[in-house]
C-alpha positions in Angstrom: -49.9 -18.2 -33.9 -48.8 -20.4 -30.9 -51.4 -21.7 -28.9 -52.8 -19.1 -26.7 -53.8 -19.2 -23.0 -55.5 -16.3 -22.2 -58.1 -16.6 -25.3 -61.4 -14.9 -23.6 -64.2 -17.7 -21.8 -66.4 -16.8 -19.3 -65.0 -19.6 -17.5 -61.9 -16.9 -16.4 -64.8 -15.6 -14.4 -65.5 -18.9 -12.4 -67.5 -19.9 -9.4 -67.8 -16.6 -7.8 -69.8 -17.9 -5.1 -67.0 -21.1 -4.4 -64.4 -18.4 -4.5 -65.5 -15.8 -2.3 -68.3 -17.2 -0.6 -67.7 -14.1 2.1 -66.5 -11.5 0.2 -69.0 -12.1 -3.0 -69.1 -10.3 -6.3 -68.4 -6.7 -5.4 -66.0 -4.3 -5.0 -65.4 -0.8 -5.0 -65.2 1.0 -8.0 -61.3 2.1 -7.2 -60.4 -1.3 -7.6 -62.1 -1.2 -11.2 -60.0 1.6 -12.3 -56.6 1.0 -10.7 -56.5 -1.9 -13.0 -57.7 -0.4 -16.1 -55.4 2.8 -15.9 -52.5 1.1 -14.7 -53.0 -1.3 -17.7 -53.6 1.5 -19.8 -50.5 3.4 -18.4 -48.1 0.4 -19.3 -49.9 0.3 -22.7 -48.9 3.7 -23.2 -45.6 3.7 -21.9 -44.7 0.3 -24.0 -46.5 1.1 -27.1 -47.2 4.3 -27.5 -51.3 6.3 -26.7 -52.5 5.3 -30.3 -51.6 1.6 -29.9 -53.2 1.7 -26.2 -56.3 3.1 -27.1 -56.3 0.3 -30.3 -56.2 -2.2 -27.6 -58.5 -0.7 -25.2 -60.9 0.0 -28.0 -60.8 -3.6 -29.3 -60.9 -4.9 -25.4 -63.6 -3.3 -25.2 -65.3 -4.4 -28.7 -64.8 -7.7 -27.8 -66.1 -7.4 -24.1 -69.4 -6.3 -25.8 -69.9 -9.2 -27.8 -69.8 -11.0 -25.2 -71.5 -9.3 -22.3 -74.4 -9.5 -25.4 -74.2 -13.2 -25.8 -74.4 -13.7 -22.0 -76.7 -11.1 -20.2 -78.6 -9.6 -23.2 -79.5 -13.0 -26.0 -81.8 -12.6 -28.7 -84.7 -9.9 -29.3 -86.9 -9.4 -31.5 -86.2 -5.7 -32.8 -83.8 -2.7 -31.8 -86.0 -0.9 -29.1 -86.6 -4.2 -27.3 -82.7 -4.9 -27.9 -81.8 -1.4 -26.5 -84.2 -1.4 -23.4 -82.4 -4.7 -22.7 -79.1 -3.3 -23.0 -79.9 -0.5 -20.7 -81.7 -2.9 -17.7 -78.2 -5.1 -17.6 -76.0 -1.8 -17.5 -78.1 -0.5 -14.9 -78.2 -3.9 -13.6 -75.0 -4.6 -13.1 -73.8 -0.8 -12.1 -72.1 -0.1 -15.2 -73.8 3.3 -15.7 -76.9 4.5 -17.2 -77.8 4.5 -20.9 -79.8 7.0 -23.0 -80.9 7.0 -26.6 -80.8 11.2 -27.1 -81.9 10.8 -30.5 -81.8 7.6 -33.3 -82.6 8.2 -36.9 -83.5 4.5 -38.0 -82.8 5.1 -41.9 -79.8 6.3 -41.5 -78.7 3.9 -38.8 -77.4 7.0 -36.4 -77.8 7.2 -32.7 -76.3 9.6 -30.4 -76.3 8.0 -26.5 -75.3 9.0 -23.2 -74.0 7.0 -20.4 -74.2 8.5 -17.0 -72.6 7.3 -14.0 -70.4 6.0 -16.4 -68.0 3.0 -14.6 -64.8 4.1 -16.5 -64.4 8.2 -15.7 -67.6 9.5 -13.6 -66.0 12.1 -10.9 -62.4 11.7 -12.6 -60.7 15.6 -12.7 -61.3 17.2 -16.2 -58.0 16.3 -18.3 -58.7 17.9 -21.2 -59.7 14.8 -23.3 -61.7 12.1 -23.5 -61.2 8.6 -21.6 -63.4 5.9 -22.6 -61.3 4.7 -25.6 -62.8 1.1 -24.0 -66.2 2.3 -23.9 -65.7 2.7 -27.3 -65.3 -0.6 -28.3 -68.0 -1.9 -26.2 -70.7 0.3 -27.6 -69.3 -0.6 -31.2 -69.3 -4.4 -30.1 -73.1 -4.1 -28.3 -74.2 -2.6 -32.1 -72.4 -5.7 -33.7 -73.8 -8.2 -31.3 -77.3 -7.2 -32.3 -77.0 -6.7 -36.4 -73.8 -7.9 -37.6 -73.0 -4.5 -38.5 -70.1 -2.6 -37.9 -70.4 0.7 -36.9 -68.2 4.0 -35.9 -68.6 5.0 -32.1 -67.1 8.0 -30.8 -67.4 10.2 -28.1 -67.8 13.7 -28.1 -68.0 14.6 -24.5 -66.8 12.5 -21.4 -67.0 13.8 -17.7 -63.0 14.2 -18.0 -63.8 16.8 -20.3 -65.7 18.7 -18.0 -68.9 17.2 -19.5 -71.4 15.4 -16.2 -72.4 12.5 -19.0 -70.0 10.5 -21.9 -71.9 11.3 -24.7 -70.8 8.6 -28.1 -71.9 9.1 -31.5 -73.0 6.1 -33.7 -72.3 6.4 -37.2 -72.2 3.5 -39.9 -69.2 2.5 -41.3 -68.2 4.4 -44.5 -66.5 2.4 -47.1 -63.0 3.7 -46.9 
């Protein structure tokens, strides 16, 4: 593979302060989503929906790992892992995470995220969005165990749902 240029550093998120030292970190949240559905739009149209969600999903996986690595770091168990998780999504307005139920031997978890960044207040469409969210969740798991894990969501606010609700599964050897 050629050299690549747009490999992922947190350095692509630079001196905010330097670079908007009026305008600062912040923006509206219709700004957020004009990017990610016209990307995901152009995904679709070029690729086809399964290849775009593929891509979201493993955006997404990857944006986890390191959102981990740099607002989350080391803990010593799940719960204190977890609670962390949920103070840097509230944190940084990304929405608001719930365990519903976890059964530790099994290594299953069924969350919500409410005010969820990605479809809160979008119309119902009949289907699920947060292909992305996806990822992230599965990546958030990884960051913390090593282990991969099946995340998917059952309901999402664009399917008339008011919370995205993902289950968490372990992988099953295929």
């Amino acid at each position: 593979m050629a050299d690549r240029q747009y490999e992922f550093s947190w350095d692509f998120i630079g001196d905010v302060e330097e670079g908007r030292p009026n305008l600062g970190n912040t923006t509206r949240i219709e700004v957020y989503r004009l990017f990610q559905y016209t990307l995901r739009d152009v995904l679709e149209e070029k690729l086809g929906t399964e290849a775009a969600d593929r891509i979201l999903f493993d955006a997404g996986y990857k944006a986890g790992l390191h959102f981990c690595k740099q607002f989350i770091g080391e803990a010593p168990d799940l719960n204190t892992y977890i609670e962390k998780v949920k103070q840097a999504l509230l944190d940084l307005k990304i929405g608001i995470l719930r365990i519903e139920s976890a059964d530790m031997d099994k290594f299953t978890f069924v969350l919500t995220v409410a005010e969820d960044l990605d479809c809160s207040g979008l119309p119902d469409m009949g289907h699920a969005v947060c292909t992305y969210d996806e990822g992230f969740i599965t990546g958030v798991f990884y960051a913390y165990g090593g282990r991969m894990l099946n995340v998917k969501e059952s309901d999402c606010w664009c399917t008339g749902d008011r919370t995205c609700r993902f289950h968490v599964t372990p992988m099953t050897a295929a």
